[in-house]
C-alpha positions in Angstrom: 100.8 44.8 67.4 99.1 41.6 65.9 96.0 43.1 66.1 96.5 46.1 64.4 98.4 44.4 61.7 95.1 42.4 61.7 92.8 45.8 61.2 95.4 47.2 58.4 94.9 44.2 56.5 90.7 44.2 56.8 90.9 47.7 56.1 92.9 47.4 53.2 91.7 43.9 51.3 87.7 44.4 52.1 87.1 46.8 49.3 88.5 44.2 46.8 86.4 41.9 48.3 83.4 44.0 48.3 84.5 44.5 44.5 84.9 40.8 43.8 81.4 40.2 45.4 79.5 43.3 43.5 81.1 41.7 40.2 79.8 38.6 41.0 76.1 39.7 41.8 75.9 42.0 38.8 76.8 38.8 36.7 74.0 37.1 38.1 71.8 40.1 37.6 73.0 40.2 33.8 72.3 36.5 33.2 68.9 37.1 34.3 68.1 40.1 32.4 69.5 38.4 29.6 67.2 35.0 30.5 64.1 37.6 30.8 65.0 39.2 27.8 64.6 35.8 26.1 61.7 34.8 27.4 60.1 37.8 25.8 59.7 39.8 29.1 61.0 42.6 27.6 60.1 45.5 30.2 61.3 43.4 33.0 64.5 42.7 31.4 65.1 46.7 30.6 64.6 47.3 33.8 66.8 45.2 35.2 69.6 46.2 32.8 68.9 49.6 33.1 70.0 49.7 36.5 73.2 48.0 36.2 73.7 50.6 33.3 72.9 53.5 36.0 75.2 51.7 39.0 78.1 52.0 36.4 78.3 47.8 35.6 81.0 48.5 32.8 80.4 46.4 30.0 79.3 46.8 26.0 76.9 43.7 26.5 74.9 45.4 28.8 74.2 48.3 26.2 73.4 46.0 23.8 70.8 44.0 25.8 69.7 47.3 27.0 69.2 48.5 23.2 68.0 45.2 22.2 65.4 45.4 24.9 64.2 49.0 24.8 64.2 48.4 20.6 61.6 45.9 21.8 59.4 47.8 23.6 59.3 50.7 20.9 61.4 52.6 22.5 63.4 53.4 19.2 65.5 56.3 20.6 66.5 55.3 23.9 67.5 51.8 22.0 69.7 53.6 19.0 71.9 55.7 22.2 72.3 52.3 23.9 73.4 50.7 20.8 75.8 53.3 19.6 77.7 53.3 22.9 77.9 49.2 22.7 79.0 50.0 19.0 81.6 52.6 20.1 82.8 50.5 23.1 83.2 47.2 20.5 83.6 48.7 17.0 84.3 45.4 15.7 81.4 43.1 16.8 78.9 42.6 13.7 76.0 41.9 16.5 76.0 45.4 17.9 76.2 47.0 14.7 73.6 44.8 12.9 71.3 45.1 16.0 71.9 49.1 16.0 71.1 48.9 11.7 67.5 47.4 12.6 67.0 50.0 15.0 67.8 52.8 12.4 65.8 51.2 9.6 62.6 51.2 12.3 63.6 54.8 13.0 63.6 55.1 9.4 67.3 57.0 10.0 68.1 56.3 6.3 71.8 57.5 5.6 73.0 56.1 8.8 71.2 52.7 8.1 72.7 52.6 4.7 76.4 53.4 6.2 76.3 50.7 9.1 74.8 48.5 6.2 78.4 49.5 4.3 80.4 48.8 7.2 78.8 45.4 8.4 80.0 44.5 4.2 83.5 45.9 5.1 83.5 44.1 8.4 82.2 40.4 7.4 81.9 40.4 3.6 81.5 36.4 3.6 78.2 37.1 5.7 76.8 40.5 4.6 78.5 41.1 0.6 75.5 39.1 -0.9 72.8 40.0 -3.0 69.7 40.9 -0.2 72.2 42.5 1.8 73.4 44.6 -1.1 69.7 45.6 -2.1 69.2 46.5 1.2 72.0 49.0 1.4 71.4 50.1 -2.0 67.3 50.5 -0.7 68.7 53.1 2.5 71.1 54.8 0.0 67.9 55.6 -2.2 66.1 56.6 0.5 68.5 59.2 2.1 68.8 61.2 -1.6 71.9 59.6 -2.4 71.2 58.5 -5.9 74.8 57.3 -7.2 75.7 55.3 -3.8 72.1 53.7 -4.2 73.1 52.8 -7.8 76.0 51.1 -7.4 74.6 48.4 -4.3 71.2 48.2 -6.8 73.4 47.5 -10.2 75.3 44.8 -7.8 72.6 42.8 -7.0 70.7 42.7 -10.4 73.8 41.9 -12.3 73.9 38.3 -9.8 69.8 37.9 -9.6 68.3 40.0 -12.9 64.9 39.7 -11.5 65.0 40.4 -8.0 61.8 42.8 -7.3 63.2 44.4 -4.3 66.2 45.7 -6.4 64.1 46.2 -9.7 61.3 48.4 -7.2 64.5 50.5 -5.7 66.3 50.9 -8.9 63.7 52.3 -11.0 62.7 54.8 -8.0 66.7 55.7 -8.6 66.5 56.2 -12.4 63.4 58.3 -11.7 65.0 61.0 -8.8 68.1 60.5 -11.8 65.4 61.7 -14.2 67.0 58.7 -15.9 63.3 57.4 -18.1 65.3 55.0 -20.3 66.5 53.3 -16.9 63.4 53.6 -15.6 61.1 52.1 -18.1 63.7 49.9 -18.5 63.5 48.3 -15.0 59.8 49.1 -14.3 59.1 46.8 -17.2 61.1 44.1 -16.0 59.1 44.3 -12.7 56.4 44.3 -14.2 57.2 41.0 -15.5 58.0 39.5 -12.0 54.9 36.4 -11.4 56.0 36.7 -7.6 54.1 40.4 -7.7 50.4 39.9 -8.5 48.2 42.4 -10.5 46.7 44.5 -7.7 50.2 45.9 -6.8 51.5 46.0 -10.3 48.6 48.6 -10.4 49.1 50.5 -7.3 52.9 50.9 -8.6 51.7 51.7 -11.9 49.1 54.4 -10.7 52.0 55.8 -8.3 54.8 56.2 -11.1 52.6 58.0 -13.8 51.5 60.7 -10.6 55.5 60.6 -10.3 56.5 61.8 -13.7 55.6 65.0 -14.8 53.2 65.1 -17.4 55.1 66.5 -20.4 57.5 63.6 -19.7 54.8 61.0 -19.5 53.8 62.2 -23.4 57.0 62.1 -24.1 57.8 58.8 -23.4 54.1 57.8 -24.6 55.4 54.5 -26.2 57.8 53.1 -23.2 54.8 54.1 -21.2 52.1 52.1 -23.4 54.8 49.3 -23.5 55.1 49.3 -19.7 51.1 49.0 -19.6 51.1 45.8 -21.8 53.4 44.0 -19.9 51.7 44.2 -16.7 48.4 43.0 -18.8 51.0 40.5 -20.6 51.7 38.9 -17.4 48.0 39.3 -15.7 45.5 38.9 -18.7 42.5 38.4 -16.6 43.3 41.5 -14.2 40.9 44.3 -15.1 41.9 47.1 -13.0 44.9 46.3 -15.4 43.1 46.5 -18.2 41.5 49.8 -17.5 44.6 51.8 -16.4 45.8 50.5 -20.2 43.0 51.9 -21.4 43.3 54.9 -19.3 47.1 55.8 -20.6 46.1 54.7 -24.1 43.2 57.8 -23.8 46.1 59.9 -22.0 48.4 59.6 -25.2 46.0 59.6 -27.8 46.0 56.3 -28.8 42.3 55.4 -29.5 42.5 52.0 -31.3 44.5 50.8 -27.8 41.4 52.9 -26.1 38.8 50.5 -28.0 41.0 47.4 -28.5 40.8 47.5 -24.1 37.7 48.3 -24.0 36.5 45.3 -25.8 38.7 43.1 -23.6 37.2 44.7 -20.8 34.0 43.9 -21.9 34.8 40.4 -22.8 36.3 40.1 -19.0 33.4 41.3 -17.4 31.3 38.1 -18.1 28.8 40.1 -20.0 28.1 42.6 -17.2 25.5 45.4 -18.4 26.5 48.5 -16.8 30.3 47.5 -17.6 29.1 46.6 -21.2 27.3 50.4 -21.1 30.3 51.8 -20.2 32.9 50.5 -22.5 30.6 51.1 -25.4 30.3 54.9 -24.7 34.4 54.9 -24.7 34.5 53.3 -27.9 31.9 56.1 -29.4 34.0 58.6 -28.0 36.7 57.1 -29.2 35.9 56.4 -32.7 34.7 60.4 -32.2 38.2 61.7 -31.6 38.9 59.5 -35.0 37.0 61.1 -36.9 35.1 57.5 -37.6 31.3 59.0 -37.1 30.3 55.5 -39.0 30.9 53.4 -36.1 31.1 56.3 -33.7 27.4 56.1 -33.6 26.7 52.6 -34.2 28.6 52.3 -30.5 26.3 55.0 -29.3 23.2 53.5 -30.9 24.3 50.4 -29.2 24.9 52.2 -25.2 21.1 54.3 -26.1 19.8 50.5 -26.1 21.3 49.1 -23.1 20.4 52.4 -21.2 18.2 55.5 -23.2 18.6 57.7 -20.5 22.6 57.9 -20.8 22.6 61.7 -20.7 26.7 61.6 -21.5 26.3 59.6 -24.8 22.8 61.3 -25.5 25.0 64.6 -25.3 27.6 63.4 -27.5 25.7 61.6 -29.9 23.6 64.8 -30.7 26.8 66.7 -30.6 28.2 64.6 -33.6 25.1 64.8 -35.4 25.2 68.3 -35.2 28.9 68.6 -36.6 27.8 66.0 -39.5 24.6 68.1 -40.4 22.7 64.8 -39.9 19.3 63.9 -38.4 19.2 67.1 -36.8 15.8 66.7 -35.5 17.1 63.4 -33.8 19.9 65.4 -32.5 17.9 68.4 -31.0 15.3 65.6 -29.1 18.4 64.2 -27.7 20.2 67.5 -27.0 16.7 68.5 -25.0 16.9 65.2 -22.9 20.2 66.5 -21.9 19.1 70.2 -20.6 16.3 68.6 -18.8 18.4 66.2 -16.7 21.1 69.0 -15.9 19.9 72.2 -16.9 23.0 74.3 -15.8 25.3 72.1 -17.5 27.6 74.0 -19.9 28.9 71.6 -22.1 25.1 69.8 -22.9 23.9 73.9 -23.0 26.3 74.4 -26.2 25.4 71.3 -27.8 22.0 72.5 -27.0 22.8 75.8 -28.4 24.7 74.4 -31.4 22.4 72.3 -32.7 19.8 75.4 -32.9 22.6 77.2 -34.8 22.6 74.8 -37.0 19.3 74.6 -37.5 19.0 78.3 -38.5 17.1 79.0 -34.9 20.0 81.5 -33.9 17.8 83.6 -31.6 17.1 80.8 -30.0 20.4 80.0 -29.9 21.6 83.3 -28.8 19.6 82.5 -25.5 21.2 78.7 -24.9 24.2 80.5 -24.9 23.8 83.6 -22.5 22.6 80.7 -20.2 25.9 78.9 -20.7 28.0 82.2 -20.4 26.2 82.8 -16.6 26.8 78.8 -15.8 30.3 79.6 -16.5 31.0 78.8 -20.4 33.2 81.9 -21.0 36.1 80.3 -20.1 35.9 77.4 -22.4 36.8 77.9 -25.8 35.1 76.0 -28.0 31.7 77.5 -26.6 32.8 81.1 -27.0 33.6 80.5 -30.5 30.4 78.6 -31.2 28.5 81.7 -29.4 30.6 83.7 -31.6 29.4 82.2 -34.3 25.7 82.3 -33.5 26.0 86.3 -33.1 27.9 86.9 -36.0 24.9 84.8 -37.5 22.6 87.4 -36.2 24.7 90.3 -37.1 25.6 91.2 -33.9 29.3 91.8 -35.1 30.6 93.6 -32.4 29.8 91.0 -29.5 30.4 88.2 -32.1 34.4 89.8 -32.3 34.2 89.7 -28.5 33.5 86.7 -28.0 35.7 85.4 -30.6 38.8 87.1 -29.0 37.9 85.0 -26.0 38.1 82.0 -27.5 41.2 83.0 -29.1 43.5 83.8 -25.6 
């Protein structure tokens, strides 16, 4: 009887104790996962944990080492369903969710990154309801296409640091899917003012935002986006790339003095540089040109055929201006003729070509520039229609002359 009492009792107490003992050893097998996992030894410790995970060893801390530890690896997927299960088993613990909030922001899973961001600020608003924290959620917000929620975190932080770039960047990427310009010249221009952000990125973002807006906007808001120019330029005087996207808006909105005005601090920059020098004095030709100043439109171009005679752009446009004056027209054709010889299928240097005869009273001469220039593919540029127009009309040729001139009329 004693000994079959003895039996019940093994039978009936050794699972507890093989319970009691399995607890113990997958304690010790946690500890070391967790020991590996600190020492950097990443695979080993996911491999560790992962089978304590597939044996059933209950606990959220082992899905978070697991997560933390496949995360690690790279493993961005298998680490975000570890995570969200420690997260569901503790909903509470601000380790598992921040943990699971890097994972998404690696995963670039934006809307979720920005609500756990929210939640960790419910949760522990003495550690997370700051200003960094804020741009960050407002930064997720912006990135999932959730303009107003982005807002509101963005507008938090810059009302407590004015001139924090992170927030300034996101915000002004805000006003812009808000098709909000004010807003966004607004804070654009503050960034621009930012000394932590040198000139090299102030043009990257610069060069990113005008291939952002849509062009009838961009003319639009010409003056915000000459002003936004000159405070980068403010802030980085010596920067020439800078410098020559000023320049390059300024010829975008038809502002030539800004057009010369950077082209002579260009040149001033450059150290004396010749082919810089070269350059910046044919913009200022071609800029005085669109003013209608032929005075010191060709005294730049005199000064470029100098430094280089064989400038076949400012030869072309030099003779073109002459031609339009009715001056030195003999000057203008012996340029015009350096210009055909260098690119003899070039349309715009054939109708200068071409013009120049005209106005020279060699229209049948003419007439031949320009059939070359309507094979090389001039008929679909107006002004050389008109000017071939003009040249049969000349000749009496009035029929193809009114052809020509509807062309240049569509």
């Amino acid at each position: 009887m004693k000994r079959l009492c003895l039996l019940l009792l093994v039978f009936f107490l050794f699972p507890a104790f093989c319970r009691a003992e399995n607890a113990a050893d997958d304690k010790g097998r946690f500890l070391d996962a967790v020991a590996l996992y600190g020492k950097a030894e990443f695979t080993a410790s996911a491999k560790v944990l992962d089978s304590l995970y597939r044996a059933g060893a209950d606990g959220d801390a082992v899905c978070y080492y697991l997560g933390l530890s496949e995360a690690a690896q790279g493993n961005l997927s298998a680490a975000q369903e570890r995570l969200e299960e420690a997260v569901s088993r503790d909903s509470l613990n601000i380790w598992y969710r921040s943990a699971l909030a890097s994972v998404y922001e690696m995963g670039e899973k934006w809307l979720s990154l920005a609500l756990t961001c929210e939640r960790l600020i419910e949760l522990d608003p003495a550690h997370f309801a700051e200003p960094y924290f804020f741009a960050k959620t407002g930064n997720a917000f912006s990135q999932a296409r959730e303009p107003v929620r982005a807002a509101s975190y963005l507008d938090k932080v810059l009302t407590v640091v004015p001139d924090m770039p992170m927030a300034l960047f996101n915000r002004a990427g805000v006003a812009l899917i808000q098709e909000d310009y004010e807003g966004f010249f607004d804070f654009a221009g503050r960034l621009m003012r930012a000394q932590e952000l040198d000139g090299d990125w102030k043009q990257n973002y610069l060069s990113s935002m005008v291939r952002a807006i849509p062009e009838p906007m961009l003319k639009e808001w010409k003056t915000q986006l000459l002003a936004l120019c000159a405070e980068a330029t403010l802030s980085h005087p010596g920067h020439l790339g800078l410098h020559a996207f000023r320049q390059t808006v300024a010829h975008f909105t038809g502002d030539y003095a800004e057009v010369i005005a950077e082209a002579e601090t260009i040149i001033s920059l450059s150290g004396g540089d010749p082919d810089t020098r070269e350059s910046m004095l044919q913009i200022i030709g071609d800029a005085y040109m669109e003013m209608g100043d032929n005075k010191r439109c060709f005294a730049a171009y005199e000064s470029v055929l100098k430094l280089n005679p064989g400038n076949i752009a400012t030869l072309n446009n030099y003779a073109y201006m002459l031609s339009l004056a009715g001056k030195q027209l003999g000057k203008a054709l012996k340029m015009s003729e350096k210009t055909i010889a260098a690119e003899p299928e070039n349309v715009t240097y054939l109708d200068t070509y071409g013009w120049i005869l005209h106005r020279m009273g060699r229209n049948a001469q003419a007439k031949e520039v320009f059939k070359k220039a309507m094979i090389c593919g001039g008929r679909q540029q107006k002004v050389i229609t008109a000017h071939y127009a003009a040249v049969l009309r000349a000749l009496g040729e009035t029929d193809l002359a009114d052809y020509y001139e509807s062309l240049s009329a569509r």
